[in-house]
Every structure is written in structure tokens, then in C-alpha cells.
C-alpha positions as CSV (number, residue, x, y, z in Angstrom):
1,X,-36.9,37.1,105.1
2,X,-35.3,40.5,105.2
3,X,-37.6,43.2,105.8
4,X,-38.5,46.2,104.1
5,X,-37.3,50.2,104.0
6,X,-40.1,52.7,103.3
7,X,-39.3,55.9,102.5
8,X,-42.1,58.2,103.5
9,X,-42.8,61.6,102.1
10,X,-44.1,63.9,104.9
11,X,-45.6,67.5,104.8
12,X,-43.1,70.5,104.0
13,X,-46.0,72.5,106.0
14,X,-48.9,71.7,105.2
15,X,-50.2,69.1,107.6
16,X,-53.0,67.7,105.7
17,X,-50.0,67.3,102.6
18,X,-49.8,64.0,104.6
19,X,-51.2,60.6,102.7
20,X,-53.1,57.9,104.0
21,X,-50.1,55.7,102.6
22,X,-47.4,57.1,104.5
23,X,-50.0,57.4,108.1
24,X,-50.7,53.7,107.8
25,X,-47.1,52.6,107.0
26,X,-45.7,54.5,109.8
27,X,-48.6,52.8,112.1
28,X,-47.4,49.2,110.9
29,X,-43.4,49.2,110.6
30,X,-41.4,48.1,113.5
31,X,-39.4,51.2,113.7
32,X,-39.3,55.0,112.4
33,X,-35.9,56.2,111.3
34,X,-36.1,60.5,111.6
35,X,-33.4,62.6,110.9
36,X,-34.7,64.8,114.0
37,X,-36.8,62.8,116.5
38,X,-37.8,65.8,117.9
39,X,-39.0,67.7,115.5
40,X,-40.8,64.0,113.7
41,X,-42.6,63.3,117.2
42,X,-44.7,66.3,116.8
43,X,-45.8,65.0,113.1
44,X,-46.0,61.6,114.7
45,X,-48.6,62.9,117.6
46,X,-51.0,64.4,115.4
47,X,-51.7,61.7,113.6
48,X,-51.4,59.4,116.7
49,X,-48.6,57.4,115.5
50,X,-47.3,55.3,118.4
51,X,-44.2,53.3,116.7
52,X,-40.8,53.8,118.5
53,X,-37.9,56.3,116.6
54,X,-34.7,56.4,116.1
55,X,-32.6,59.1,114.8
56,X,-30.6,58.8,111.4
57,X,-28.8,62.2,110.3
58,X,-25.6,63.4,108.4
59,X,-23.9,62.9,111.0
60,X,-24.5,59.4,112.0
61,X,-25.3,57.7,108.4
62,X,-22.6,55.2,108.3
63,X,-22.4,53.7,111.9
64,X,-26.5,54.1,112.2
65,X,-27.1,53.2,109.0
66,X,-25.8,49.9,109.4
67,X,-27.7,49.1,112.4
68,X,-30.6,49.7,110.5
69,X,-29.5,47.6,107.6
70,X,-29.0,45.0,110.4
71,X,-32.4,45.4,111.8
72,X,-33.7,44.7,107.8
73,X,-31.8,41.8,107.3
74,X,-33.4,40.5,110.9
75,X,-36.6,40.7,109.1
76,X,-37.2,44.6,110.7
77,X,-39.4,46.8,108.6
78,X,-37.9,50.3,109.0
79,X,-39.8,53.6,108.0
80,X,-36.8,56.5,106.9
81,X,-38.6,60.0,107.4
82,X,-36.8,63.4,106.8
83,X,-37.9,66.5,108.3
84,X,-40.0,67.6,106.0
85,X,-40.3,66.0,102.1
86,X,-38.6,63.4,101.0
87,X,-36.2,61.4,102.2
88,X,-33.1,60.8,100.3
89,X,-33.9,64.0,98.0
90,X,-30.7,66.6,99.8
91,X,-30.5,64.7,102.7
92,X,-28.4,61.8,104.0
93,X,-31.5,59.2,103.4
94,X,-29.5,58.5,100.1
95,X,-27.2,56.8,101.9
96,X,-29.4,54.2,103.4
97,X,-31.0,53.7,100.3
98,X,-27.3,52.8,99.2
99,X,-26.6,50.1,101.8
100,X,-29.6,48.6,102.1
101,X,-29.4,47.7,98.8
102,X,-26.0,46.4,98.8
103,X,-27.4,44.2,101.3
104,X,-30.1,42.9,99.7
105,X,-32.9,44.3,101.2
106,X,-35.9,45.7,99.9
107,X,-36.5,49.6,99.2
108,X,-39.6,51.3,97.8
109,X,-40.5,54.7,97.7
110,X,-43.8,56.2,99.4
111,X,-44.6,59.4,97.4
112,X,-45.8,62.7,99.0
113,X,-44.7,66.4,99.2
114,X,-41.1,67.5,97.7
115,X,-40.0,71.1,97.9
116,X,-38.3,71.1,94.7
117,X,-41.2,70.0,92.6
118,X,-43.4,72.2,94.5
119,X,-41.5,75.2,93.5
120,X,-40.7,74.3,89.9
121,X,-44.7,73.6,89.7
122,X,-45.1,77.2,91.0
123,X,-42.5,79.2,89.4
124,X,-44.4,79.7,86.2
125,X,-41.1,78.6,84.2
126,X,-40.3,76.0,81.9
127,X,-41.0,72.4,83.6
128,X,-40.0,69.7,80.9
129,X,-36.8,69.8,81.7
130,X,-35.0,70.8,85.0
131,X,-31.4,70.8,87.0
132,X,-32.0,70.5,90.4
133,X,-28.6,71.5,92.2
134,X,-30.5,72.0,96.1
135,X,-27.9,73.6,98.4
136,X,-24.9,75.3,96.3
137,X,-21.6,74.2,98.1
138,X,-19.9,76.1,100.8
139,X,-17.1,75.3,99.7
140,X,-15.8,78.8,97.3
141,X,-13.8,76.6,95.0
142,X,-16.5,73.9,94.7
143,X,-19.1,76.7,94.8
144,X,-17.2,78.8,91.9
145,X,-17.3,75.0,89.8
146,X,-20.5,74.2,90.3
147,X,-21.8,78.3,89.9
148,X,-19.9,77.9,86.5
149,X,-21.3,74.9,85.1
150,X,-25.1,76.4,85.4
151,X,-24.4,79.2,84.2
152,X,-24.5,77.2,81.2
153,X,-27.3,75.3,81.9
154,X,-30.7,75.3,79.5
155,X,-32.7,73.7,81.7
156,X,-35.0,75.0,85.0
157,X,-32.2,75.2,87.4
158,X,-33.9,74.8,91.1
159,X,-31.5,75.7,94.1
160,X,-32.7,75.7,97.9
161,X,-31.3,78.4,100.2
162,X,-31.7,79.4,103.8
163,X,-33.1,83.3,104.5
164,X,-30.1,84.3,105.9
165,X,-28.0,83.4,102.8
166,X,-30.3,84.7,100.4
167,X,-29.0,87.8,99.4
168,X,-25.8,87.1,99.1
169,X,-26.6,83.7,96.9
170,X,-28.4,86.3,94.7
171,X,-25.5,88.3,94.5
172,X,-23.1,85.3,93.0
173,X,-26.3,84.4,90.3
174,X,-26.4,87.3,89.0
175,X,-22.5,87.7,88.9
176,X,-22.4,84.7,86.9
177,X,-25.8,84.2,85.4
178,X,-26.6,87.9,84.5
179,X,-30.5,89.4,85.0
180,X,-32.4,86.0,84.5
181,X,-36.1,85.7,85.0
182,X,-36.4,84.1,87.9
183,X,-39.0,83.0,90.7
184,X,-37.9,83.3,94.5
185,X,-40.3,80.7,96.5
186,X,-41.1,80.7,100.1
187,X,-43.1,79.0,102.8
188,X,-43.8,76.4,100.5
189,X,-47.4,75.0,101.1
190,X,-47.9,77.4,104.3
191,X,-50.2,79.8,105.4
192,X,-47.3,83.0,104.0
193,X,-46.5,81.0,100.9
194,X,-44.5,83.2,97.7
195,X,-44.1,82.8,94.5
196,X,-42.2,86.3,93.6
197,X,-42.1,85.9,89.8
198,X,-39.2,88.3,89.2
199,X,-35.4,88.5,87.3
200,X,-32.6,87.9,89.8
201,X,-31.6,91.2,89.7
202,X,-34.7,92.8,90.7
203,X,-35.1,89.5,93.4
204,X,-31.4,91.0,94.7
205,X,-32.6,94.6,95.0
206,X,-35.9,93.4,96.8
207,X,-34.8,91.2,99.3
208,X,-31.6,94.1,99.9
209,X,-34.4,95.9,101.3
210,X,-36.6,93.2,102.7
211,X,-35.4,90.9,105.0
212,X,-36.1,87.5,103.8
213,X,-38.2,85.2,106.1
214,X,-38.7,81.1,105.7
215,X,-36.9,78.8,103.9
216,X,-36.3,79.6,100.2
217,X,-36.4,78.0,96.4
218,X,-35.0,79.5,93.4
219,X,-36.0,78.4,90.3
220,X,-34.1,79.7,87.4
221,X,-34.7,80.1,83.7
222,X,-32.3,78.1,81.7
223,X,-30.1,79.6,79.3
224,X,-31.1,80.0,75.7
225,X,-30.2,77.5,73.3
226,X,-30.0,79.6,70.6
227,X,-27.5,82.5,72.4
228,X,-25.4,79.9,73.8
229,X,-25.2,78.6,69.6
230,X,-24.7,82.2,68.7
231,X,-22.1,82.2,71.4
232,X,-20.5,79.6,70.4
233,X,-20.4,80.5,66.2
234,X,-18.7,84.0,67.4
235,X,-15.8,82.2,69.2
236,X,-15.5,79.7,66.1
237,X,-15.7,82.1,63.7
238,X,-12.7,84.0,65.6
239,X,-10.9,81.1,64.6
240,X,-8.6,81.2,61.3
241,X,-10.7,79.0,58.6
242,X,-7.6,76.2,58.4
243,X,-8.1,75.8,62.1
244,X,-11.4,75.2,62.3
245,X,-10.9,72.7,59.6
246,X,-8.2,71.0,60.9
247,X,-10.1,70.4,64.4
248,X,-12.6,67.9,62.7
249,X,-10.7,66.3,60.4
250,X,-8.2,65.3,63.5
251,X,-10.8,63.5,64.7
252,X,-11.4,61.3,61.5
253,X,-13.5,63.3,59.3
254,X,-12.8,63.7,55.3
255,X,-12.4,67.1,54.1
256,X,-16.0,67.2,52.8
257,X,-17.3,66.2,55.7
258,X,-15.2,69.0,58.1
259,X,-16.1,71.9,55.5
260,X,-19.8,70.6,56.5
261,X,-19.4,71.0,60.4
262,X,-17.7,74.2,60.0
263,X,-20.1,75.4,58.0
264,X,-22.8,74.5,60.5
265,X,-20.9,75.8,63.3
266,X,-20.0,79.3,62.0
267,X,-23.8,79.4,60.3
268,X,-22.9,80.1,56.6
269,X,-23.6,77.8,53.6
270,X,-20.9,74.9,52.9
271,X,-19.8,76.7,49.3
272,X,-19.2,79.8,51.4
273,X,-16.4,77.3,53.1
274,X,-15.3,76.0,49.8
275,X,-14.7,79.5,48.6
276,X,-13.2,80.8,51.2
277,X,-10.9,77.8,51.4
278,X,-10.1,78.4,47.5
279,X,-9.4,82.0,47.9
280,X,-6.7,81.3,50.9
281,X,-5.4,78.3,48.5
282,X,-5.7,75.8,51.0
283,X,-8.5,74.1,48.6
């Protein structure tokens, strides 16, 4: 029989974030797949964990990870460990999860800490619904795409961002966001943890002056439904009437049923449509 892949959640700082779940597993699997070994051996020593590792990062995922896959089907179990949280969440564990899979091995999830969840917990926004996006791109046409899209996002948007990049990933939000509330997290679960409940704006203008230390969450309030409506009901009612019409019945609707939709989209009462449509003779 194939073995199994455990993904194990480990502390984002806190050591005692650790479960009794993921110490036992990592005790009884044949092998312990870290995307740092050297940074995983001190976890592994203080809880006197003895089984061998192997490292698994971004820039070994294919070729290692189908070793590993290899070792499953042998009948291997395999623990996948990220440096801190958990693994396949902004890190190459996704991949594994992928081909082991595809191979027909077994995969189940050991839960623990998570960054993300942490800091939408802690922000003190809106947590029914959420967009996490983790690190934006570097890449300034995929960044400029992907800056764009949440700016038109209603839920919780969470981003993760180094201190050193900080300000300047401030400076693009509020470029294309405007002066959101906003919480800037740090030190998640440590002994310096922050939860600066803030606007980005104000975040910008803080952290301009004080250098940011420790790794960094920002969780951002969504856009307003109702502005992004209100928005959208000034650009359609900049729109000649006959257009506006036209554009639903194109896509099948009877006249009746378009003078409906525009009404609804340009937040007037259906006769005001009719009469407006009389008064232009187009009704």
C-alpha cells in the first residue's frame, strides 16, 4: 500500500502553538520533508523529534517532489513541514499536494497555526468573507493586474509583506485603494506582537517614520457594496437611455424586461424609464 503525506502545521512563533497531533506524527512517519532543514531542526530538537529530513523548497519541487511521491508509492509515510504555518498555504507545498494525488496517494491535512487567519482573526475587520492574495507579485505588470482587481474587492483582503517592503507596498494601496481602514499585523503570536488598527494612509505615514520590524500582514477592508452600486448607476446613467436599453435586450431580453434592468441599474422607478422612453419617441 502507498503511504501517506501529512501536512503539518507548525508554530509561526509561538512554540507552544505546536499540537500534540503534529509532535506525534512527526515522531512516527518515516521521513520529514522541510522547506529549510536548518531552520526545521531547531523545531525538531525541542520537541525531541529524531526522524531523518529532507529538504523540499521552490526551488526543488518538481525533481524532489517526485522522489517523494516515489517514496509514497513505496509504502513511505512522508511529513511536509513549512517554516512556519502551513504547508501548501504561499509556499511550494501545493505542489506536492498536486502530485501526490495524481498518483494516487493519500493526503490529509494536520491543522495548526496559519498566519493569514491569525491576522484576519486579529484585525478587528469583517471575517465572513475574505480574499487572501499573500505576497503581491513582483512582477509591475502582474502586480498593476492583480493591485487592480482588489481594488474592487468587497471582501477582507489579507496580503503578507516583508518589513523592508512595507512602505512602499503601502504606497501602491493607497494609490489604488484610497485611505482604507486597515490593520498592519506583526510578530504574529510572538513576544512584540501588533495589531495597528489604522487607515492605510495613516499606516503609510507611521511606518515613513518608523522603521518596520518582523514579518508583516495587512488586512484590508473590502470595498462597499453599496459605493461600488452607486459607482456603477453614475457610469450607466452617463449612458444615452436607447443604449442602455439596447445592451440587455442584445442579450435576449424583451423590451419590458430591459426597461426593468435599467431601471434597477440607474435606481429610478420602471415608469420613469417608460416615460423617458416616450418622451424621446423611442416607446
Amino acid at each position: 500500500m502507498a503511504g501517506t503525506l501529512y501536512l503539518c502545521a507548525t508554530p509561526i512563533g509561538n512554540l507552544e502553538d505546536m499540537t500534540f497531533r503534529v509532535v506525534r506524527t512527526l515522531k512516527e512517519v518515516d521521513l520529514i520533508a522541510a522547506e529549510d532543514t536548518r531552520n526545521s531542526i531547531k523545531l525538531l530538537n525541542h520537541f525531541e523529534i529524531k526522524t531523518p529530513m529532507t529538504s523540499y523548497h521552490e526551488y526543488n519541487k518538481i525533481e524532489k517532489g517526485r522522489e517523494l511521491v516515489e517514496k509514497l508509492l513505496a509504502g513511505q509515510n512522508i511529513a511536509l513541514i513549512t517554516d512556519a504555518g502551513t504547508p501548501g498555504i504561499s509556499d511550494p507545498g501545493e505542489e506536492l499536494v498536486k502530485m501526490a494525488y495524481e498518483a494516487g496517494a493519500t493526503v490529509t491535512s494536520l491543522p495548526g497555526a496559519c498566519a493569514c487567519i491569525t491576522a484576519l482573526t486579529l484585525s478587528g475587520l469583517s471575517t465572513r468573507r475574505f480574499a487572501f492574495e499573500a505576497f503581491l507579485p513582483t512582477d509591475k505588470k502582474e502586480r498593476s493586474a492583480v493591485l487592480a482587481e482588489l481594488k474592487e474587492e468587497t471582501r477582507t483582503v489579507l496580503l503578507y509583506e516583508a518589513p523592508h517592503h512595507l512602505v512602499r507596498t503601502l504606497a501602491e494601496l493607497v494609490d489604488v485603494m484610497g485611505n482604507r481602514r486597515a490593520t498592519v499585523l506583526r510578530e504574529l503570536t510572538k513576544k512584540h506582537e501588533t495589531a495597528f488598527r489604522t487607515t492605510l494612509s495613516e499606516a503609510l505615514a507611521y511606518y515613513q517614520e518608523n522603521e518596520p520590524k518582523g514579518e508583516c500582514v495587512i488586512a484590508i477592508e473590502g470595498r462597499s457594496r453599496e459605493e461600488k452600486r452607486e459607482e456603477q448607476r453614475e457610469q450607466w446613467r452617463e449612458w444615452p437611455l436607447e443604449k442602455h436599453m439596447d445592451f440587455y435586450m442584445e442579450q435576449g431580453l424583451s423590451r419590458k424586461e430591459a426597461m426593468k434592468a435599467v431601471a434597477a441599474d440607474r435606481g429610478v422607478a420602471k415608469r420613469d424609464i417608460y416615460k423617458e422612453l416616450l418622451e424621446t419617441g423611442e416607446e
